[in-house]
N, CA, C and O atoms as a DFTB+ gen file, in Angstrom:
736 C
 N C O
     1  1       0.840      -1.190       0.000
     2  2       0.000       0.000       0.000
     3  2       0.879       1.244       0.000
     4  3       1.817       1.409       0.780
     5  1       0.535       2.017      -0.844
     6  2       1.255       3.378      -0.627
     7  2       1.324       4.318       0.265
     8  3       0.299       4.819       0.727
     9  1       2.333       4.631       0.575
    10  2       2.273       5.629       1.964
    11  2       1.340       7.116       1.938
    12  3       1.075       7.967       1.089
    13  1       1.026       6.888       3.358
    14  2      -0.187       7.991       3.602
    15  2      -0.219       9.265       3.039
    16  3      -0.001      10.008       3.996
    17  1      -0.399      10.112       1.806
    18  2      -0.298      11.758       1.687
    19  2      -0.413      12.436       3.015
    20  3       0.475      13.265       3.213
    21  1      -1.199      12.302       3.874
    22  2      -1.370      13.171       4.706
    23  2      -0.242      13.651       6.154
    24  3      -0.096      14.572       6.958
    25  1       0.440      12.145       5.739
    26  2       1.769      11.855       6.539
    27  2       3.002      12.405       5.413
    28  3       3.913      13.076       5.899
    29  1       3.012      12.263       4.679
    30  2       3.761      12.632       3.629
    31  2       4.072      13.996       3.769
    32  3       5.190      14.276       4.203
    33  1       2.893      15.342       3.337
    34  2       2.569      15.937       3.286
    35  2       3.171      16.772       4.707
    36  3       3.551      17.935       4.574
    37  1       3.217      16.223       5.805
    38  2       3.412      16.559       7.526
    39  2       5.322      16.715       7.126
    40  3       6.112      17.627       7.369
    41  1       5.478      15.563       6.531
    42  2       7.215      15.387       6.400
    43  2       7.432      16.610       5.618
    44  3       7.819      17.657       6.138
    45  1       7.280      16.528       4.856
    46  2       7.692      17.520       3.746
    47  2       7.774      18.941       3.883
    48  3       8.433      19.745       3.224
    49  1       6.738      19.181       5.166
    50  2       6.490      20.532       5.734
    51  2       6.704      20.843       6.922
    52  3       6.431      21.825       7.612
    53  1       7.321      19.721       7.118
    54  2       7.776      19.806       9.037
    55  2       7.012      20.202      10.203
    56  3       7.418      20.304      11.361
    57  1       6.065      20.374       9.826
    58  2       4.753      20.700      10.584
    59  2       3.518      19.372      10.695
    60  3       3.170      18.693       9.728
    61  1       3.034      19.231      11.991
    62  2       2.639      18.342      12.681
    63  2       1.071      19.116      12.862
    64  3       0.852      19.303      14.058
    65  1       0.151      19.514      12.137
    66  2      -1.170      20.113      12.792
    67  2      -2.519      19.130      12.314
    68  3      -3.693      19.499      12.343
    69  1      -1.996      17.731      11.854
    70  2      -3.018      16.886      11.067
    71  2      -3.264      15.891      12.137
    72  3      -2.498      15.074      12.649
    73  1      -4.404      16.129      12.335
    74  2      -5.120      14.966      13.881
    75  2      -6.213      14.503      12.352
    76  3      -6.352      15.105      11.287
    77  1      -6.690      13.508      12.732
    78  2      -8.202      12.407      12.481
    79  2      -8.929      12.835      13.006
    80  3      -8.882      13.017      14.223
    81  1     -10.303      13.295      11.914
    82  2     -11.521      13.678      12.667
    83  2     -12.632      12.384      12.866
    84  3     -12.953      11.472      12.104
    85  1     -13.072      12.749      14.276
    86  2     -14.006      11.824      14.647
    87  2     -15.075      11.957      13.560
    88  3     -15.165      13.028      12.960
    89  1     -16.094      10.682      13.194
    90  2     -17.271      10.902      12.238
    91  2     -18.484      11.302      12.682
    92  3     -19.452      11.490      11.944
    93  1     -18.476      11.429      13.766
    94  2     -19.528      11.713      14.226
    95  2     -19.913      12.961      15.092
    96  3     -21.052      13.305      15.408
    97  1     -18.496      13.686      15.471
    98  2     -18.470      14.992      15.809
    99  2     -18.120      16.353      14.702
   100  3     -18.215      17.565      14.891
   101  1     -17.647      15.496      13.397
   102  2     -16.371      16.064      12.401
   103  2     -15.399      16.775      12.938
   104  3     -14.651      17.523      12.310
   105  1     -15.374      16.548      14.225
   106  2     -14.091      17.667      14.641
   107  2     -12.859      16.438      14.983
   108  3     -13.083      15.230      15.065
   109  1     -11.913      16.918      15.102
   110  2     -10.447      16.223      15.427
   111  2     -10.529      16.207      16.981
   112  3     -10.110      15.149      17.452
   113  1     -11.029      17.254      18.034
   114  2     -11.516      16.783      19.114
   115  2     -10.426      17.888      20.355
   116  3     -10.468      18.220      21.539
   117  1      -9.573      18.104      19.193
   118  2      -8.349      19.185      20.122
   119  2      -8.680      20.798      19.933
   120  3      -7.923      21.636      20.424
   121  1      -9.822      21.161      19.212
   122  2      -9.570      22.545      19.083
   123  2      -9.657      23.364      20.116
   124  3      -9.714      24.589      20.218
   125  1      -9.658      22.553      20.807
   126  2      -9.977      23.784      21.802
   127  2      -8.533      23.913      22.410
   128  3      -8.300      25.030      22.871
   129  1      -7.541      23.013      22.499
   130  2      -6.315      23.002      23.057
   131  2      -5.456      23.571      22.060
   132  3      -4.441      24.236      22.266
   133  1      -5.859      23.311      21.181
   134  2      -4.479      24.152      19.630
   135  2      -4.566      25.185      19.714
   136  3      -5.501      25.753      20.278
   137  1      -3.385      25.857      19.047
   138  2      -3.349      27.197      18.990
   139  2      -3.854      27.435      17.576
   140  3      -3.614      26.737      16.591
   141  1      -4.709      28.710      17.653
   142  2      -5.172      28.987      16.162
   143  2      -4.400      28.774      15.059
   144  3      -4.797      28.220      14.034
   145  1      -2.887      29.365      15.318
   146  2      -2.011      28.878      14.103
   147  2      -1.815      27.336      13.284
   148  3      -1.637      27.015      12.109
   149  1      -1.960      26.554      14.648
   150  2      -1.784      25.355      13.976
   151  2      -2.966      24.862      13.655
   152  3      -2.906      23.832      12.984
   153  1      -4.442      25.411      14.013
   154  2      -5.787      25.047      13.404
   155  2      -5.786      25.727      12.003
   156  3      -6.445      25.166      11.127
   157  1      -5.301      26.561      11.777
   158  2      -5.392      27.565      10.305
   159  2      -4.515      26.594       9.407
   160  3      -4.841      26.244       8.273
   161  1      -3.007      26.087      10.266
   162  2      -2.166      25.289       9.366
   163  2      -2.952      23.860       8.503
   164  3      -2.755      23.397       7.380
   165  1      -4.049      23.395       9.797
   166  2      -4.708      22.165       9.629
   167  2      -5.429      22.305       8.748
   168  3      -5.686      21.503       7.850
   169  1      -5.947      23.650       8.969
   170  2      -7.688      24.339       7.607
   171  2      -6.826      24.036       6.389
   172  3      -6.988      23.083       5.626
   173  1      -5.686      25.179       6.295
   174  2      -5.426      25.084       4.787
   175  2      -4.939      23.318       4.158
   176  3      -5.387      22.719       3.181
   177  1      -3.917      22.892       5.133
   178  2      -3.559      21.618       4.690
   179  2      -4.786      20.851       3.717
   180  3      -4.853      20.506       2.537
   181  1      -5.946      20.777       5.221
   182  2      -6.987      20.019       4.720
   183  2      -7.920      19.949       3.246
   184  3      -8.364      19.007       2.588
   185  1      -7.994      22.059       3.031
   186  2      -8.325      22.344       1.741
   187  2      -7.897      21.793       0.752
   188  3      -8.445      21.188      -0.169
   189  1      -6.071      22.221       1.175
   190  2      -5.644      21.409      -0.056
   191  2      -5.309      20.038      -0.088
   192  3      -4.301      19.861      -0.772
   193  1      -5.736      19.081       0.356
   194  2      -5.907      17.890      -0.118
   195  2      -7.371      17.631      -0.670
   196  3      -7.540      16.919      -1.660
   197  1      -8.603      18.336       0.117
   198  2      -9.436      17.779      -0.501
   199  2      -9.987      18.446      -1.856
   200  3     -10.733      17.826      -2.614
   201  1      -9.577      19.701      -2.086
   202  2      -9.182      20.491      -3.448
   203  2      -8.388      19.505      -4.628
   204  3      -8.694      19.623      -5.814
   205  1      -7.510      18.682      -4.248
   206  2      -6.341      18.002      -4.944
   207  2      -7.191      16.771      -5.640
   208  3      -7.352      16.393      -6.800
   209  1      -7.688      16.305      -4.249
   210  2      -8.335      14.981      -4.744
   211  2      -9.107      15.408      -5.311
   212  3      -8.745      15.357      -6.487
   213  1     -10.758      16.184      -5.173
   214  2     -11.797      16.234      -6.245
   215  2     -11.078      16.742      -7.585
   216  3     -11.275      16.109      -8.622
   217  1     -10.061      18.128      -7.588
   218  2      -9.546      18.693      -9.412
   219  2      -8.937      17.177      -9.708
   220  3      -9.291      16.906     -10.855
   221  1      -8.333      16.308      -9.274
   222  2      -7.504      15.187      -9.974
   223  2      -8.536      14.252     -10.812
   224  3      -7.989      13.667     -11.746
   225  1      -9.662      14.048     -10.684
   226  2     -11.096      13.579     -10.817
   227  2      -9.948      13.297     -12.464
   228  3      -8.978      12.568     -12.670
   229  1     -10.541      14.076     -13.143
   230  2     -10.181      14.571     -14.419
   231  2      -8.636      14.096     -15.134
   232  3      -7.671      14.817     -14.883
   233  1      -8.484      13.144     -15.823
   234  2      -7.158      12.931     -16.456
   235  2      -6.577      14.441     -17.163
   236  3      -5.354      14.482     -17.032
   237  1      -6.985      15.364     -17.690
   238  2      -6.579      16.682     -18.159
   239  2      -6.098      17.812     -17.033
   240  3      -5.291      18.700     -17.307
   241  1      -6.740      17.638     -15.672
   242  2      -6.380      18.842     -14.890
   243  2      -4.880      18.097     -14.178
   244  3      -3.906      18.703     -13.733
   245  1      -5.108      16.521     -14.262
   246  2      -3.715      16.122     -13.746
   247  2      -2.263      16.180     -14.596
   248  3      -1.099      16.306     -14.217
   249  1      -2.886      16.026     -15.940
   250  2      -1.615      16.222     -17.085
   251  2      -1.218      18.104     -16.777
   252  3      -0.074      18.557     -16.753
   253  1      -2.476      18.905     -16.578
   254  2      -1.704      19.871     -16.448
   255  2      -0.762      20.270     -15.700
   256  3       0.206      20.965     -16.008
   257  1      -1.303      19.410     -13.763
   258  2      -0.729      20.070     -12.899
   259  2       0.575      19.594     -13.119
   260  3       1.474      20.371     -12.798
   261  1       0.986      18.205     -13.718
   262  2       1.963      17.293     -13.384
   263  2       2.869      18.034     -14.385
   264  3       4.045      17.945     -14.034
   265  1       2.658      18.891     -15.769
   266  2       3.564      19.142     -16.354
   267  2       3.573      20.735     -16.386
   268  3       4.709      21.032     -16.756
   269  1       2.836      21.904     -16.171
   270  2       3.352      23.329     -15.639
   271  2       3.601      23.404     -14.067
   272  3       2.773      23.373     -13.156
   273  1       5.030      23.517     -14.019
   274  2       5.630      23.841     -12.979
   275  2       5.723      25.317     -12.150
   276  3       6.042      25.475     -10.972
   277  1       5.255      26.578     -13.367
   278  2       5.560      27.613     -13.342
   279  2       4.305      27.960     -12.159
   280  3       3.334      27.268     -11.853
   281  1       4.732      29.278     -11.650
   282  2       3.486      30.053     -10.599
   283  2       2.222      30.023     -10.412
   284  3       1.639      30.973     -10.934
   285  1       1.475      29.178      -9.779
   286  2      -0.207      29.143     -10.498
   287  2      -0.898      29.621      -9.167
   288  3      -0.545      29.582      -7.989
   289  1      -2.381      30.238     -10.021
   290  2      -2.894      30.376      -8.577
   291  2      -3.957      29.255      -8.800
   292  3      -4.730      29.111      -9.747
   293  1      -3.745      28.302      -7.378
   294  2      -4.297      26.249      -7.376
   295  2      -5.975      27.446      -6.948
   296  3      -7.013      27.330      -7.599
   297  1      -5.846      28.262      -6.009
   298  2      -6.842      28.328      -5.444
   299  2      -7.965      28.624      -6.336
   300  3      -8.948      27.889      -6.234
   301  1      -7.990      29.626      -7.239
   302  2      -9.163      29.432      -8.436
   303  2      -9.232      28.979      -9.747
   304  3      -9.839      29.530     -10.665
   305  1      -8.348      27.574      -9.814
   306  2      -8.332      26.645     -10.305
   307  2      -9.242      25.520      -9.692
   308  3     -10.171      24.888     -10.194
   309  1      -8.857      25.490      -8.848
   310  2      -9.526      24.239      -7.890
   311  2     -10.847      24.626      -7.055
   312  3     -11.463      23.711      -6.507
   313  1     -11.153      25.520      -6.978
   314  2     -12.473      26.229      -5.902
   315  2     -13.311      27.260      -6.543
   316  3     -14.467      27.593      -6.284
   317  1     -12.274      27.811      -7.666
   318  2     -12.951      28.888      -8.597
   319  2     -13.620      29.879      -7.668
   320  3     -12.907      30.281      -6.748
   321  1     -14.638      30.267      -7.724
   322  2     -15.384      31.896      -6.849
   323  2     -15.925      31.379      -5.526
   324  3     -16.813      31.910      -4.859
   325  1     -15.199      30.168      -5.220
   326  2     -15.655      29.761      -3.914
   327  2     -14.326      29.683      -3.121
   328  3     -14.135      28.775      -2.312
   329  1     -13.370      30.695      -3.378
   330  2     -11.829      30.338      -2.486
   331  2     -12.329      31.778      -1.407
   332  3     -11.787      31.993      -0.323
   333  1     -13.171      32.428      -1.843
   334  2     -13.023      33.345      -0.725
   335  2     -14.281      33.149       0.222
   336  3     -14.434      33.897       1.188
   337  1     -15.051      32.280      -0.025
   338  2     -15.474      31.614       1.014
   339  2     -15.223      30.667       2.031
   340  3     -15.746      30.635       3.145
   341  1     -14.128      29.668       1.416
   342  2     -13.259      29.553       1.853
   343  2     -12.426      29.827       2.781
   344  3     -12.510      29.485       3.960
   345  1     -11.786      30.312       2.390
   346  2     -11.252      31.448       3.263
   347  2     -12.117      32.358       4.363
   348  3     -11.574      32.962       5.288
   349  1     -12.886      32.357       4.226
   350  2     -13.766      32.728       5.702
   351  2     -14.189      31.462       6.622
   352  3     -14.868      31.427       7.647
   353  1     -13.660      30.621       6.021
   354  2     -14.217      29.648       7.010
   355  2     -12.875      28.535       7.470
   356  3     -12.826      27.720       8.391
   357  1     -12.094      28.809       6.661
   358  2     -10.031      28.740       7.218
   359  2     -10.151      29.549       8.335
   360  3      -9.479      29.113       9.270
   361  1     -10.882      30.776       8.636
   362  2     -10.577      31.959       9.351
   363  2     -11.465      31.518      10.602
   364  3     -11.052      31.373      11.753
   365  1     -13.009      31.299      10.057
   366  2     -13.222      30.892      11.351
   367  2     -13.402      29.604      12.324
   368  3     -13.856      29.563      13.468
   369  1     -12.725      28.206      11.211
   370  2     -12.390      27.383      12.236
   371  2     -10.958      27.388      12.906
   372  3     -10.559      26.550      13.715
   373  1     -10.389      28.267      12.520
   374  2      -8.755      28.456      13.605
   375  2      -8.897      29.581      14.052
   376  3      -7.875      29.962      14.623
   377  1     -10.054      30.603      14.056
   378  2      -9.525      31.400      14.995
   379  2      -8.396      32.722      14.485
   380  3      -8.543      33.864      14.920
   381  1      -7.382      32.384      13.597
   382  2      -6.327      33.058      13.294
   383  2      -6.670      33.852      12.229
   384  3      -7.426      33.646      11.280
   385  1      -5.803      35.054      12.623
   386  2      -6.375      36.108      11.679
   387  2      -4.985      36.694      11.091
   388  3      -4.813      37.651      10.336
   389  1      -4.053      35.817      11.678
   390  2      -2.386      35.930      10.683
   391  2      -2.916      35.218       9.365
   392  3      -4.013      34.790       9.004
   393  1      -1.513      35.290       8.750
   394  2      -1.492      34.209       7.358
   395  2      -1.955      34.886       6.192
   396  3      -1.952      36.117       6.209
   397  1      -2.390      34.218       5.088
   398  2      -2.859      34.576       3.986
   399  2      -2.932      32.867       3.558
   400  3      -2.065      32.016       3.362
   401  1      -4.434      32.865       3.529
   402  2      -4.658      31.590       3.126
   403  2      -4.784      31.721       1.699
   404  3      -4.609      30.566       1.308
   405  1      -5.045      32.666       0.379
   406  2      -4.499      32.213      -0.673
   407  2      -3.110      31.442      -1.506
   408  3      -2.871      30.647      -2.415
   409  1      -2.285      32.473      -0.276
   410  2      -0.615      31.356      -0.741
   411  2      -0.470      30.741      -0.334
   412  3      -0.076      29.741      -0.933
   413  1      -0.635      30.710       1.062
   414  2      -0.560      29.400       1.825
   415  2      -0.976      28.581       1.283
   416  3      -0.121      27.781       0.902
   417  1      -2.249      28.282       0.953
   418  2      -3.178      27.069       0.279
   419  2      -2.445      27.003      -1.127
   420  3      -2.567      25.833      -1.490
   421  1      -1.613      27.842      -2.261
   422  2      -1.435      27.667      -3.509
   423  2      -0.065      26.850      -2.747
   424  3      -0.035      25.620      -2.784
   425  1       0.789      27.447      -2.223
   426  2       1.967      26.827      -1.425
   427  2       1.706      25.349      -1.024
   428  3       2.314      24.404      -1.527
   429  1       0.972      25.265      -0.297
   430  2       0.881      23.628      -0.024
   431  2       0.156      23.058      -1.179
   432  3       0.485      21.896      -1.418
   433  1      -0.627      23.495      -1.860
   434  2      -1.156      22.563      -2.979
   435  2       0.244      22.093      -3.722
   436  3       0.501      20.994      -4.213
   437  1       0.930      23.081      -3.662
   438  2       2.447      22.705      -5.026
   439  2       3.117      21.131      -4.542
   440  3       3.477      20.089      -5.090
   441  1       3.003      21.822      -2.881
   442  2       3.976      20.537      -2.620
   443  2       3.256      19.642      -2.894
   444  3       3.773      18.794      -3.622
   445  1       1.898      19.415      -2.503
   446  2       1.134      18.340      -2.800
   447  2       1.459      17.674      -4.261
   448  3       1.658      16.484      -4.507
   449  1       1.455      18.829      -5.188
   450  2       1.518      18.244      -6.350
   451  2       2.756      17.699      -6.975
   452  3       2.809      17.223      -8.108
   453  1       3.857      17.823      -6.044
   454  2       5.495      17.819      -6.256
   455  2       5.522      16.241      -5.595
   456  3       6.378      15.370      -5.747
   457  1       4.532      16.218      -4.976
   458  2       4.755      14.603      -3.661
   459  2       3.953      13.864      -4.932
   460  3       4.585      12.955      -5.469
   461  1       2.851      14.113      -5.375
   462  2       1.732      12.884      -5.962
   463  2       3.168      12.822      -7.811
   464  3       3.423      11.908      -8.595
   465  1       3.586      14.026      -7.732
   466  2       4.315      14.035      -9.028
   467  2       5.871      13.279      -8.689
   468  3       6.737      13.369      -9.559
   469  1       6.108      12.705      -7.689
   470  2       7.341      12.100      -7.525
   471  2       6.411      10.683      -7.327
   472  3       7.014       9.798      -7.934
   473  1       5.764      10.396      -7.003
   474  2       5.002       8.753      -6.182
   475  2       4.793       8.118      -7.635
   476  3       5.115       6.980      -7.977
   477  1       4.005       9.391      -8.636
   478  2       3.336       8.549      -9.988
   479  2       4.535       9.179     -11.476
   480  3       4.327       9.483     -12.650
   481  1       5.983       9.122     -10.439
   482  2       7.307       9.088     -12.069
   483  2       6.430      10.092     -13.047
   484  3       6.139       9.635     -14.152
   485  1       5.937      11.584     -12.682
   486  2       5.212      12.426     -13.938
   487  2       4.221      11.931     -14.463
   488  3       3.432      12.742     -14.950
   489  1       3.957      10.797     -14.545
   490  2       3.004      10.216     -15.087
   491  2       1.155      10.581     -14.729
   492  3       0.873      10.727     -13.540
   493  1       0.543      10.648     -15.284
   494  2      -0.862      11.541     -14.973
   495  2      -1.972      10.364     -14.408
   496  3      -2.670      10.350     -13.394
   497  1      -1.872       9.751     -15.110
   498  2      -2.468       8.713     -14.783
   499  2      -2.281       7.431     -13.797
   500  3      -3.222       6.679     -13.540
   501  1      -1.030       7.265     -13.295
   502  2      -0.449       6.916     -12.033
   503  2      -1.130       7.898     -10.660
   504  3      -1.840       7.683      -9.677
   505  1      -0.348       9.197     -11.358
   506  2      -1.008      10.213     -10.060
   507  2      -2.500      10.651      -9.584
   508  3      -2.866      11.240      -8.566
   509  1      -3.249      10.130     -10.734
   510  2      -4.468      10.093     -10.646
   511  2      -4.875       8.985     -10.065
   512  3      -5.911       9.123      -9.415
   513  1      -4.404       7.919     -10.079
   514  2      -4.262       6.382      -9.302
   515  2      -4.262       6.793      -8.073
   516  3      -5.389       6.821      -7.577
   517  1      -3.271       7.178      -7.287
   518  2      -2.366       7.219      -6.318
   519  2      -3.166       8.354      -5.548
   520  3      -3.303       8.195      -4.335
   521  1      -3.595       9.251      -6.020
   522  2      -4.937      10.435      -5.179
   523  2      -5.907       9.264      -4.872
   524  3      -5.944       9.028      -3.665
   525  1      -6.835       8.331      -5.752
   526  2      -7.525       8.030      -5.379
   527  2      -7.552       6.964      -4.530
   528  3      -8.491       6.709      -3.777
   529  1      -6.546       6.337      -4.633
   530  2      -6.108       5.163      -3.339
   531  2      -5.854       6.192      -2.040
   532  3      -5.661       5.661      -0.946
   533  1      -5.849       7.677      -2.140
   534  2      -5.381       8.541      -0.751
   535  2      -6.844       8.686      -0.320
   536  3      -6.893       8.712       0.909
   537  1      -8.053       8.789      -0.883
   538  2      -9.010       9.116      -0.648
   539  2      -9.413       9.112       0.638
   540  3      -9.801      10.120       1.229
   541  1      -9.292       7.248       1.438
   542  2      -9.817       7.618       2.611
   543  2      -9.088       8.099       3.871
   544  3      -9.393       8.354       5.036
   545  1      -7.844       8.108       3.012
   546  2      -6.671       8.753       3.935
   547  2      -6.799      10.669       3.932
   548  3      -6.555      11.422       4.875
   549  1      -7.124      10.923       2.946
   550  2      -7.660      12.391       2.927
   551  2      -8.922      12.994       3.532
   552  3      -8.736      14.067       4.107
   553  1     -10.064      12.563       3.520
   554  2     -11.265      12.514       3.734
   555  2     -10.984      12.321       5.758
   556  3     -11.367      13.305       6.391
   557  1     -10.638      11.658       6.239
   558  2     -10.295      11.075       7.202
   559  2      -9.574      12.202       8.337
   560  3      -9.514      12.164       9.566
   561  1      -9.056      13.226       7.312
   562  2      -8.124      14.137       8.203
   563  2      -8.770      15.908       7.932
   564  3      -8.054      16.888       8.141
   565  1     -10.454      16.022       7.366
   566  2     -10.684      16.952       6.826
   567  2     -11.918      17.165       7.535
   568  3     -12.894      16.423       7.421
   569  1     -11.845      18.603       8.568
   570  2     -12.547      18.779       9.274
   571  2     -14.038      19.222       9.102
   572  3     -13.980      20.299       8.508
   573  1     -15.417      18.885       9.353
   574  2     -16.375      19.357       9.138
   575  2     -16.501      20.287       8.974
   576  3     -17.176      20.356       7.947
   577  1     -16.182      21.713       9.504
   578  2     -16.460      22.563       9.706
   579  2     -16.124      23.729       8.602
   580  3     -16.640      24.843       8.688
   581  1     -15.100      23.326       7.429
   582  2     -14.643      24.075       6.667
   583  2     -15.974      23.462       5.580
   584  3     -16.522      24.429       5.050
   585  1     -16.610      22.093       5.134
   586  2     -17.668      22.119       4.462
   587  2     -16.634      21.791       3.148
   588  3     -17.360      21.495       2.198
   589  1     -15.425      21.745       2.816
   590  2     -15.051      21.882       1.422
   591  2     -15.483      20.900       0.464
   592  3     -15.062      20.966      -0.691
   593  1     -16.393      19.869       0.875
   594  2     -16.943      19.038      -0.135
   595  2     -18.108      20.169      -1.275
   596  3     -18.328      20.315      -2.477
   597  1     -18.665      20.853       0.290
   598  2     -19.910      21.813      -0.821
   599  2     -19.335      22.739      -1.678
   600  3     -19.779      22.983      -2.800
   601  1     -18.189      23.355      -1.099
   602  2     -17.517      24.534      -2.499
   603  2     -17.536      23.297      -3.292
   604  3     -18.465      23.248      -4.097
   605  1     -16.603      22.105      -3.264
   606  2     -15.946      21.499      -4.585
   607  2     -17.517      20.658      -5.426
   608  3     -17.398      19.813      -6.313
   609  1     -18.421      20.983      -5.063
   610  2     -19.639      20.315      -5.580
   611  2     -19.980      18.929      -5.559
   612  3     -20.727      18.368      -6.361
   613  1     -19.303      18.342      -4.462
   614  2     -19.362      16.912      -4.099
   615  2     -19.627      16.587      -2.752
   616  3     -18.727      16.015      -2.137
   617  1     -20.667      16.836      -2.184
   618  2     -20.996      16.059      -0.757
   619  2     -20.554      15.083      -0.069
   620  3     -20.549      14.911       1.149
   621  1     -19.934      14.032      -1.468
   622  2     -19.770      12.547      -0.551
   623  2     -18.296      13.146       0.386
   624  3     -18.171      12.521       1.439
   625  1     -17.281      14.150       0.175
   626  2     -15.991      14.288       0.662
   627  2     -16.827      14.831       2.151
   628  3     -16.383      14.063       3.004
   629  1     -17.675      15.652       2.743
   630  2     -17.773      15.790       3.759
   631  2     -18.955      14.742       4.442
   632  3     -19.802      15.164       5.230
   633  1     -18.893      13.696       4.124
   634  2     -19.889      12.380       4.772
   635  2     -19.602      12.114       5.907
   636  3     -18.508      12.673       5.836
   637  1     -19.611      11.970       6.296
   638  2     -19.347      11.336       7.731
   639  2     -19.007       9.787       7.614
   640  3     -18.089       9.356       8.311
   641  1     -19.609       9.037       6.878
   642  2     -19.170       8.003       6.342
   643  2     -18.166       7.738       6.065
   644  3     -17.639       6.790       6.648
   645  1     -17.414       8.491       4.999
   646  2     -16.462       8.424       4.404
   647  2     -15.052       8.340       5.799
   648  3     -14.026       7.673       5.662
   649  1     -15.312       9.001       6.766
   650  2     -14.504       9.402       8.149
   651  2     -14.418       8.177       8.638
   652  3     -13.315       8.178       9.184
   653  1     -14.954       6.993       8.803
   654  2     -14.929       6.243       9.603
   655  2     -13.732       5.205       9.238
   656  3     -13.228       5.039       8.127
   657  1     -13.471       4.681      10.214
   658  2     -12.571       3.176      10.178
   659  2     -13.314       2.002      10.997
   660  3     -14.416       2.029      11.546
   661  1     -12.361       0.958      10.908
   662  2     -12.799      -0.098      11.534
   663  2     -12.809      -1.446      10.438
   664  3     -13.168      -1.267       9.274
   665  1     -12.452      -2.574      10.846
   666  2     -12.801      -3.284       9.726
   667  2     -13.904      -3.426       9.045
   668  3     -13.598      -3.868       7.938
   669  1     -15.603      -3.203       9.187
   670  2     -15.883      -3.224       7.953
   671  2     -16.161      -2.081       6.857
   672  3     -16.511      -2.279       5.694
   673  1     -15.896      -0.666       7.566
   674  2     -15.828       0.215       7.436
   675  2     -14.583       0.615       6.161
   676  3     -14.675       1.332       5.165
   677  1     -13.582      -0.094       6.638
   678  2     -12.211      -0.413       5.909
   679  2     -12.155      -1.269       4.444
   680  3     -11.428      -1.218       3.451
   681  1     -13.185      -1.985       4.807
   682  2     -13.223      -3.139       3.623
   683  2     -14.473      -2.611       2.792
   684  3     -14.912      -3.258       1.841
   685  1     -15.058      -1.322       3.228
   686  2     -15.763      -1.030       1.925
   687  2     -15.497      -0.120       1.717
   688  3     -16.337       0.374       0.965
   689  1     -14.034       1.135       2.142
   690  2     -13.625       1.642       1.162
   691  2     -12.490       0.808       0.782
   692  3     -11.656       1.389       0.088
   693  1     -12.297      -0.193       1.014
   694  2     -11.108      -1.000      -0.366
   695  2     -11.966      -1.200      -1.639
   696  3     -11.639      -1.059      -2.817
   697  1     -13.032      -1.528      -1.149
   698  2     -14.462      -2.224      -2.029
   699  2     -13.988      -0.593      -3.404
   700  3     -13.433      -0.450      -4.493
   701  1     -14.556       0.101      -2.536
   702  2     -14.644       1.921      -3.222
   703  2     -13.805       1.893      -4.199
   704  3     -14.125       2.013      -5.382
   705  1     -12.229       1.670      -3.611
   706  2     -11.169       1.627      -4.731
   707  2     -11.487       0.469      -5.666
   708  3     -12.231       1.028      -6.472
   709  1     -11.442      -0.089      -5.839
   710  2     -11.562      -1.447      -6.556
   711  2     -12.197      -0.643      -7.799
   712  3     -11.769      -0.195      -8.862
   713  1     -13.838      -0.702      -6.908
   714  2     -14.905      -0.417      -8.562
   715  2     -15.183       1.435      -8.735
   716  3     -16.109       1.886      -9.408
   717  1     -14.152       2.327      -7.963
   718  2     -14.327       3.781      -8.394
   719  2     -14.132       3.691      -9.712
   720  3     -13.984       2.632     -10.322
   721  1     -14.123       5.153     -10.341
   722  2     -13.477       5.105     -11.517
   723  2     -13.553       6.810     -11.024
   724  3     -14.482       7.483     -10.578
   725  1     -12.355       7.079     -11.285
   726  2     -11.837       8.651     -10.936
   727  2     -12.079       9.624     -12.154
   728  3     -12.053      10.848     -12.018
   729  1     -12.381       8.813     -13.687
   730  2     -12.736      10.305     -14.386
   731  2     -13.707      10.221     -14.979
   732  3     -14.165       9.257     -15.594
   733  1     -14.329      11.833     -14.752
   734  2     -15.816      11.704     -15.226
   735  2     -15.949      11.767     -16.475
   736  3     -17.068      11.679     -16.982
């Protein structure tokens, strides 16, 4: 099995603000003990994975990301006229009113896309593989409260369902991978 993005993602950035949200509270269960900074670090992280996974859907948005390297802005690419809603709601589940969650979020999307673009050798269709085997590893670490399934126009990413573990819980998202099919 391929190693976790969301652990990946922690290495790469040396920053530690990714807890598991419970499914049934959607919260991770510490906010009240974190400091806003590292809840804002968690908001954006979370955006951008679950931003990554729904734009990857598409074999064309992955050939793009995987081959322009140059300056992009991920955020209205991936969220379009919904990043500054967004962004009000980065703001008010951490609390923090430092930062700039447009770069921040274009910033970690890159790496994201620098990690899925080293795992799948450039290849688009590997990396489109390799997001969707992250799915319940992404979904899993993405807090209710930011809602980013409804900007990205897909409900099933903020399910509560999707949050859970356990073995049989486990064995039907293996089931998921098996018979998904990632492009529409």
């Amino acid at each position: 099995m391929a190693e976790n993005i969301v652990k990946l993602l922690e290495d790469r950035l040396r920053d530690r603000p990714m807890k598991t949200v419970d499914p049934n509270t959607q919260a991770a269960g510490d906010e009240q003990t974190q400091s806003p900074k590292a809840l804002y670090h968690r908001a954006v992280m979370s955006a951008a994975l679950a931003g990554l996974l729904e734009f990857s859907r598409k074999d064309q948005n992955m050939r793009e990301l995987l081959s322009n390297h140059s300056d992009r802005d991920y955020s209205q690419r991936v969220f379009h006229h919904h990043f500054s809603e967004l962004e009000d709601r980065i703001r008010t589940y951490s609390g923090y009113s430092g930062g700039h969650p447009k770069e921040d979020f274009n910033f970690v999307l890159q790496e994201l896309v620098d990690i899925v673009g080293a795992h799948a050798a450039g290849d688009a269709r590997a990396a489109k593989d390799f997001l969707s085997n992250q799915r319940a590893n992404i979904v899993s670490y993405l807090p209710g409260d930011l809602h980013t399934g409804k900007l990205l126009n897909n409900s099933a990413i903020d399910d509560r369902t999707n949050k859970m573990h356990g073995p049989f819980s486990d064995f039907t998202h293996w089931m998921e991978r098996i018979f998904s099919t990632s492009d529409q």
